[in-house]
C-alpha positions in Angstrom: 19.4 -49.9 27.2 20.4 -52.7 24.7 20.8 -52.3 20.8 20.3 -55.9 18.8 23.6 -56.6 18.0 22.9 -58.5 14.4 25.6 -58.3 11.8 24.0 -59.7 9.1 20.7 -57.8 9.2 21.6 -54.4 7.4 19.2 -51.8 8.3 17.0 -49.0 6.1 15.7 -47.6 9.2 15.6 -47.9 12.8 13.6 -46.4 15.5 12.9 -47.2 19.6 9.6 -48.5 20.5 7.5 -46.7 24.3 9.7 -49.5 26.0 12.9 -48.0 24.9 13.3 -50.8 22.8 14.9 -50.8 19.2 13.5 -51.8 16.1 14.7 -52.6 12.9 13.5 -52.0 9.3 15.2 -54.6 7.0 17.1 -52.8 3.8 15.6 -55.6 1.5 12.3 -55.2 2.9 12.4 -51.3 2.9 13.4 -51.4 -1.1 10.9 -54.1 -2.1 8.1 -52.5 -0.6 9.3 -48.8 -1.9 9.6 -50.7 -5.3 6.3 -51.7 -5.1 4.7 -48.7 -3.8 6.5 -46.7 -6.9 5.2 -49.4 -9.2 1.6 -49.0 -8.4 1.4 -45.4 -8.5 3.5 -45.4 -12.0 0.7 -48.0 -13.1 -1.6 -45.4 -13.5 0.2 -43.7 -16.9 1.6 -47.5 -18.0 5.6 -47.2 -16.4 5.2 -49.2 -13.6 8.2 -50.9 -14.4 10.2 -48.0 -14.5 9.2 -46.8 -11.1 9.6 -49.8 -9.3 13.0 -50.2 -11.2 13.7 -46.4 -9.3 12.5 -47.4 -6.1 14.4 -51.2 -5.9 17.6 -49.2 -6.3 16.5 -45.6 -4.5 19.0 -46.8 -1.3 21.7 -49.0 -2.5 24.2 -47.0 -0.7 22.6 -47.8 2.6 24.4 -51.3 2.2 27.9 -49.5 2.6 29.6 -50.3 5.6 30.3 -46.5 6.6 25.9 -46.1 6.4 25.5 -49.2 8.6 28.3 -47.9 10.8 26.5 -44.5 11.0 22.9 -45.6 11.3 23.8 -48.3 14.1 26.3 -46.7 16.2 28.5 -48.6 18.5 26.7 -46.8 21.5 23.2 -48.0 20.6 22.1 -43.9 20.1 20.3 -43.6 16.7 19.6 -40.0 15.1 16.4 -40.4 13.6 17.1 -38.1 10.7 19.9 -40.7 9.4 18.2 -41.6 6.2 18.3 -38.0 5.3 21.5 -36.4 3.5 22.5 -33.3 3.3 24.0 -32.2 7.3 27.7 -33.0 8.4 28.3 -36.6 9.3 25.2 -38.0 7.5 26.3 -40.5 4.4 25.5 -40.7 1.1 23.3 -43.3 0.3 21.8 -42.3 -3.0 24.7 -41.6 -5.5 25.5 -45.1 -5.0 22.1 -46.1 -6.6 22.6 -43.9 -10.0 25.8 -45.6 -10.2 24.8 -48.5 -10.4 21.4 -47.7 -13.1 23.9 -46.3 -15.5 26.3 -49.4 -15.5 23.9 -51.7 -15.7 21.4 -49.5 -17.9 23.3 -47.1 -20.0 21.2 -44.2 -21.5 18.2 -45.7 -19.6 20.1 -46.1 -16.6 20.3 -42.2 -16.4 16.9 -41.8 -16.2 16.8 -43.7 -13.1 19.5 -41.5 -11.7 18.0 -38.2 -11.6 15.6 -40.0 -10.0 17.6 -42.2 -7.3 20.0 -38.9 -7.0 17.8 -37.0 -5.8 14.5 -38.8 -3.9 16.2 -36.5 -0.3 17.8 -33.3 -2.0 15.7 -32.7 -5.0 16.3 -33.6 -8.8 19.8 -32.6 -9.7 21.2 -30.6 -12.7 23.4 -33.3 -15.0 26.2 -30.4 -14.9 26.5 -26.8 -14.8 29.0 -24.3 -13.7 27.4 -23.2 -10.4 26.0 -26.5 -9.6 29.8 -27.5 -8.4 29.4 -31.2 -6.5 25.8 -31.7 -6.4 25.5 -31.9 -10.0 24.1 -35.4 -10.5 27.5 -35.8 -13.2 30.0 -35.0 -10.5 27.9 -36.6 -7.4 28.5 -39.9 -9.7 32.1 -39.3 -10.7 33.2 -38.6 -7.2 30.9 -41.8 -6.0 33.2 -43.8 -8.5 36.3 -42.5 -7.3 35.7 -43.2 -3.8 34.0 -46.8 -4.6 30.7 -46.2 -3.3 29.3 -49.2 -5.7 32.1 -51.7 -4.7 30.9 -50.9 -1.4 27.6 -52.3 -2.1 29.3 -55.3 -4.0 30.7 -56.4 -1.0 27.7 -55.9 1.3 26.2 -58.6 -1.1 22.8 -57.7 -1.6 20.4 -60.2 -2.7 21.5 -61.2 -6.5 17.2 -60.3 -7.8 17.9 -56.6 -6.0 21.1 -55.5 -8.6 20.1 -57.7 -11.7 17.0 -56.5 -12.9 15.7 -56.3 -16.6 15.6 -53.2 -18.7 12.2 -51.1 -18.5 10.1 -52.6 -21.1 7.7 -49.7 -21.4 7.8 -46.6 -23.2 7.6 -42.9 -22.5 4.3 -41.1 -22.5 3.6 -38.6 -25.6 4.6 -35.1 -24.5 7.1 -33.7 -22.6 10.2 -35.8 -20.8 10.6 -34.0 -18.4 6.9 -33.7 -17.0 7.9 -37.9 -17.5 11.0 -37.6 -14.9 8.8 -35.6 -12.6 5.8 -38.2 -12.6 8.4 -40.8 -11.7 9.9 -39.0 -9.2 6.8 -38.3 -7.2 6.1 -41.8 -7.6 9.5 -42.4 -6.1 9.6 -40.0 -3.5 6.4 -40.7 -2.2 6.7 -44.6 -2.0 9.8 -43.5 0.1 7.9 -41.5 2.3 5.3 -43.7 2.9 7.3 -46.9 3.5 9.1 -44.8 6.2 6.4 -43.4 7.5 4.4 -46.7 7.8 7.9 -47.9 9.9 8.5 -45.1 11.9 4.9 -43.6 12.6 2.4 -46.4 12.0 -0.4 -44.0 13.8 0.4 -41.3 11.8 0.1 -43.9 8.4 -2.9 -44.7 9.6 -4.5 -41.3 9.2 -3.9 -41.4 5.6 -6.6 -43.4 4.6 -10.3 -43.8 5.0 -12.2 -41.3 2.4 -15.3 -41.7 0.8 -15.7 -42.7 -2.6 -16.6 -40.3 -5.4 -19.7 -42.3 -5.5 -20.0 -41.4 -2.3 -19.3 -37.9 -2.3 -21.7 -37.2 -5.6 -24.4 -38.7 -3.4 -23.9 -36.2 -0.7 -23.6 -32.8 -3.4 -26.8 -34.7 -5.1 -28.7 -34.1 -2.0 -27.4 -30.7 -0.8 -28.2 -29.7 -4.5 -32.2 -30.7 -3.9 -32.4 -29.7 -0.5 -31.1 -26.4 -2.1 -33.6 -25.8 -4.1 -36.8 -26.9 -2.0 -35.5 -24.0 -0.6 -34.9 -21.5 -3.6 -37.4 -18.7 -4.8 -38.8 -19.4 -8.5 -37.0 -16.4 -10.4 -35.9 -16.0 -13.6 -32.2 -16.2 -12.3 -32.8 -19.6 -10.1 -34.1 -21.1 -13.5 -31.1 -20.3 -15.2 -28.7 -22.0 -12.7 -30.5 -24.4 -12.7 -30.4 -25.4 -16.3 -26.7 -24.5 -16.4 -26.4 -27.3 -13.9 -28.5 -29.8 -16.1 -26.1 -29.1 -18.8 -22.9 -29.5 -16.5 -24.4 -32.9 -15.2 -25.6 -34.1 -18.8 -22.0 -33.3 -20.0 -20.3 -35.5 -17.6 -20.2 -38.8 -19.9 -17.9 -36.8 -22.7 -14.6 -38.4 -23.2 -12.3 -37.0 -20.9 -10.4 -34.1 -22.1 -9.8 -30.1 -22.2 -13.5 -28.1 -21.5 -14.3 -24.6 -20.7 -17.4 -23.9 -18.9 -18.5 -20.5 -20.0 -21.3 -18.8 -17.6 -21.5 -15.0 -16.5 -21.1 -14.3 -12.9 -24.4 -15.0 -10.8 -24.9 -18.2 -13.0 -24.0 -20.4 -10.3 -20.3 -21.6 -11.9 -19.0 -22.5 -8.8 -21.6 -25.5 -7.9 -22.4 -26.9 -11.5 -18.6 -27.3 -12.2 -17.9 -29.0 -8.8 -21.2 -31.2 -10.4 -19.5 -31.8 -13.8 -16.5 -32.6 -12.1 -18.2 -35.5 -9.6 -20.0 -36.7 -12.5 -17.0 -37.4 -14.8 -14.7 -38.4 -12.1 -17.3 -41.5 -11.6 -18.3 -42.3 -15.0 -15.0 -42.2 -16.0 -13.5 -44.0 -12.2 -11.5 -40.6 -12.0 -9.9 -40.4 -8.0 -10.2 -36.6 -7.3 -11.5 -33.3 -7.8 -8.8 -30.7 -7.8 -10.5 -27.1 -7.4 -7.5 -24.3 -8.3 -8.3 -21.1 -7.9 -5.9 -17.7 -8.4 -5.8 -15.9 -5.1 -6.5 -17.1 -1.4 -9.6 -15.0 -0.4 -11.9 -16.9 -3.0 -10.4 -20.0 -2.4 -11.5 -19.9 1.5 -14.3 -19.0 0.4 -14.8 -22.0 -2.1 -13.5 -24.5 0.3 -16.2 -23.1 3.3 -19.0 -24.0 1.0 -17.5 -27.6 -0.3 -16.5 -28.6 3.5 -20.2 -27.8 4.4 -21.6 -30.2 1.5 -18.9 -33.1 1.9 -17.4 -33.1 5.5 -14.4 -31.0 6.7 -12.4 -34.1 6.8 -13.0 -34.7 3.1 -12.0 -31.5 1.8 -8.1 -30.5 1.7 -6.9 -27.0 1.6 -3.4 -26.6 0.3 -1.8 -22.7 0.5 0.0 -20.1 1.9 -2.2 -18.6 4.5 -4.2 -21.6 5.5 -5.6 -21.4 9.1 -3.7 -23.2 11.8 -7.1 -23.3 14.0 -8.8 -25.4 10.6 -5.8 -28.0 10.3 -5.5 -31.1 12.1 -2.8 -34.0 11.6 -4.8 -35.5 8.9 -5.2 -32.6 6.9 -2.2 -31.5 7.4 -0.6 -35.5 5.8 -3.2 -34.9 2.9 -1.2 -31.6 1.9 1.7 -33.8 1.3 0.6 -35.9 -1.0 -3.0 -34.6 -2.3 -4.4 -38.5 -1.5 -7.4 -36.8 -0.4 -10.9 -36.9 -2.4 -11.1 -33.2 -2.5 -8.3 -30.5 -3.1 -8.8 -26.5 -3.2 -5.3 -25.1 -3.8 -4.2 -21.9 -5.8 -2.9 -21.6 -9.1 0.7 -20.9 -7.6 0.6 -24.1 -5.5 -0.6 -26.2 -8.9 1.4 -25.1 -11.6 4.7 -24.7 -10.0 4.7 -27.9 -8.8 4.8 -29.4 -12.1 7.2 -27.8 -12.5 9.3 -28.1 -9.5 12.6 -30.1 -8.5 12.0 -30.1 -5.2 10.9 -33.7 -3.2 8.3 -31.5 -0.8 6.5 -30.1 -4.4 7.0 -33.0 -6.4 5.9 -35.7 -3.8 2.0 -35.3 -4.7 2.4 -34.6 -9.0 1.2 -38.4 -9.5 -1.9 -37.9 -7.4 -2.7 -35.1 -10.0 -2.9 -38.3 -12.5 -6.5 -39.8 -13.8 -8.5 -36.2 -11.9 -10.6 -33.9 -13.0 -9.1 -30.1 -12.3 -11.5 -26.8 -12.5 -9.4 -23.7 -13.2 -11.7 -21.6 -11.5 -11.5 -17.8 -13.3 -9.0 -19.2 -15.9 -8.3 -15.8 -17.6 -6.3 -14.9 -14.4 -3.2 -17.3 -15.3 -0.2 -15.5 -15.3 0.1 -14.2 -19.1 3.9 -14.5 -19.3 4.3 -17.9 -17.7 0.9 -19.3 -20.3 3.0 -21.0 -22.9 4.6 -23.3 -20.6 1.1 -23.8 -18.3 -1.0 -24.7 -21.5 1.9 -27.2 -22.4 1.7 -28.6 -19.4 -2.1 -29.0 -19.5 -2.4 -30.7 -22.6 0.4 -33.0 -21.6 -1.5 -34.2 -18.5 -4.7 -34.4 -20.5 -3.2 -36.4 -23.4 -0.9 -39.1 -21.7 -1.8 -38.5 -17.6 -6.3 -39.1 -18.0 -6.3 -35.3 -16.3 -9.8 -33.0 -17.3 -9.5 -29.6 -17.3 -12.1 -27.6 -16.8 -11.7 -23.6 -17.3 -14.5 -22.1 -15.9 -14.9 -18.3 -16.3 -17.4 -15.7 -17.3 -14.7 -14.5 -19.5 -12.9 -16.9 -21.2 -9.5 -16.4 -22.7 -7.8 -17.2 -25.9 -6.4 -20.0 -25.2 -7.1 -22.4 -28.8 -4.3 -23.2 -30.6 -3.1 -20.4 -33.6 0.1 -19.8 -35.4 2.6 -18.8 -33.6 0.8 -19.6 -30.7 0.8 -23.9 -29.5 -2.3 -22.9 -27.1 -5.3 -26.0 -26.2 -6.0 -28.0 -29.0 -9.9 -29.7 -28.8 -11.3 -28.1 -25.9 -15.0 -28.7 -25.1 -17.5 -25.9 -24.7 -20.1 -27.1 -21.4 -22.3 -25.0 -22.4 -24.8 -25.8 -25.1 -25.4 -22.0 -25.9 -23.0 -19.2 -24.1 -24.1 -16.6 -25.5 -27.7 -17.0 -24.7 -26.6 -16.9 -20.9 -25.3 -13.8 -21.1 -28.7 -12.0 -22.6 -30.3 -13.8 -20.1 -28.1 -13.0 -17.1 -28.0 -9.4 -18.1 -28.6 -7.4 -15.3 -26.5 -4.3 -15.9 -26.9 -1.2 -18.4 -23.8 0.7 -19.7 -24.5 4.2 -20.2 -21.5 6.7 -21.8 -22.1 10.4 -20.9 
């Protein structure tokens, strides 16, 4: 078996064809297309420029000599794990990259390497005591001593590839470092995909093909009538259905922070998911993203959506999913939450916003411009809600993200002294309290 012996063609990736055959994956092509991957998905909250900045540089150290060395080997035998870091004998090829962002960017530059740092291992720490060398400060200093970047120099990449312009756009209002993290999933995942599409092009292909939101409203539109031909005229049918009137008339408000406020029996569950499909195509939203505290409802949940919009079209993403239910595709749309359709826990949502890791971060940009039901939102955890309600009205003021809390008991979440809370949230419901006289079906007796 014969390698292509071509010294001038420096390699991101390379993998053997059913022939036994190799094939190469161009550097320069592997970091324009990751650059313009990043770009597009960083489009969507106005830092495109940033992003494709990050993913242009994200594998400057693969032009070292000692990565195309490692990644070619004399004997023509290629690990196909070589792009990752991290296990003896694999090289650096990221620290290079955030060298060269703060030289040529300063301040700004820094930015870029958090995010060039760590698109294998995970965002780095700047410095800390424990951290030792994989702090991104001494990752950098020990990259300059051992002239990772003069390295690259003499590799000679394309002239366009190193001298780029400054990112011209600015920051989002709200947190930075929900900012970095954005970025970084639009990093990471450009990565992935780029690879993916060269390594795997079958298993790229799954990834695409769902339905429109036009498409799936049409198919909830019809379960809903078909479901009630088949309902009973009672007082408590009547009621849902006017609470899903409301939930569909309410779908051309502004997108934002709403609560949906129904008892239990109201039908909560179908009229949000209505809202939701509603707003998501008035307002060309991608996805509904259904979160829900523990895993017995959310199978549940997920049962009755699969049976209105296809099995295919509805992702489950948590701990105790069922092998038997997953297939490849599914399984792909829990890496990156491209899917139309997400039911996920509250464990799964939240602490991936506020993750480091490349596995939890990977899908955060796909969480941009949906609409997200907090389905019993009183259940968030009460000493992690400061930071959670931050983190919501971040995504809903700079990232287009609705929230909709949808409970029979709503919590105190509006903004007080002393406490920052949800500023502007939207009630769904034209009159809540009338529900609840309505819906009563229960009375309280003390002996």
């Amino acid at each position: 078996m014969e390698t292509k012996d071509n010294k001038t063609n420096i390699l991101a990736h390379v993998r053997q064809d059913k022939n036994g055959n190799w094939e190469e994956h161009a550097l320069n092509e592997h970091l324009y297309e990751v650059a313009r991957r990043a770009g597009e998905a960083a489009h969507a909250f106005d830092n495109g420029d940033w992003a494709r900045l990050a993913g242009l540089w994200h594998d400057l150290g693969k032009y070292r000599e000692k990565f195309q060395e490692y990644i070619k080997k004399a004997s023509g035998y290629y690990d196909t794990e070589a792009h990752i870091e991290g296990a003896p004998g694999r090289v650096d090829h990221s620290t290079a990259g955030a060298i060269h962002a703060v030289e040529k960017l300063g301040l700004q530059g820094r930015i870029l390497a958090y995010l060039i740092a760590g698109h294998h291992a995970g965002l780095p720490d700047w410095n800390n005591a424990e951290g030792g060398q994989s702090t991104l400060l001494q990752r950098m200093e020990t990259g300059k001593q051992n002239g990772y970047l003069q390295e690259v120099h003499n590799a000679a990449p394309p002239a366009e590839i190193l001298n780029q312009p400054r990112p011209a756009s600015l920051p989002p209002k709200g947190s930075l470092a929900l900012w970095l993290r954005m970025l970084f999933s639009c990093l990471v995942d450009a990565d992935f995909l780029d690879t993916e599409a060269f390594m795997d092009d079958k298993k790229s292909g799954l990834r695409s093909g769902y339905p429109s939101i036009e498409a799936l409203k049409s198919a909830f539109d019809q379960h809903m009538i078909d479901k009630a031909a088949n309902a009973k005229d009672s007082a408590v049918n009547r009621i849902r259905t006017e609470v899903l009137r409301q939930c569909r008339e309410k779908g051309e408000l502004p997108s934002g922070l709403f609560s949906l406020t129904v008892p239990t029996g109201g039908g909560k569950t179908l009229s949000s998911m209505a809202f939701a499909l509603h707003h998501a195509m008035h307002h060309r939203k991608n996805r509904v993203i259904y979160v829900i505290p523990y895993t017995s409802i959310l199978e549940q949940t997920a049962e009755i959506f699969r049976s209105i919009f296809g099995a295919k079209n509805v992702i489950e993403h948590h701990s105790n999913l069922d092998p038997d239910r997953e297939d490849s595709r599914s399984r792909l749309a829990t890496e990156n939450w491209d899917a139309p359709i997400i039911v996920t826990t509250n464990v799964q949502f939240f602490e991936s916003l506020f993750a480091a890791k490349t596995s939890r971060c990977r899908k955060l940009h796909n969480i941009i411009n949906s609409v997200v039901i907090l389905d019993e939102a009183q259940l968030l955890p009460p000493e992690f809600l400061a930071p959670i309600l931050h983190v919501m009205q971040d995504l809903a003021l700079s990232y287009k993200v609705s929230f909709v809390l949808s409970t029979a008991t709503q919590p105190a979440f509006s903004s007080r002294p002393k406490f920052p809370g949800l500023k502007n949230v939207q009630e769904l419901m034209d009159d809540p309290a009338r529900l609840y006289i309505d819906l009563k079906r229960v009375e309280t007796e003390l002996p």
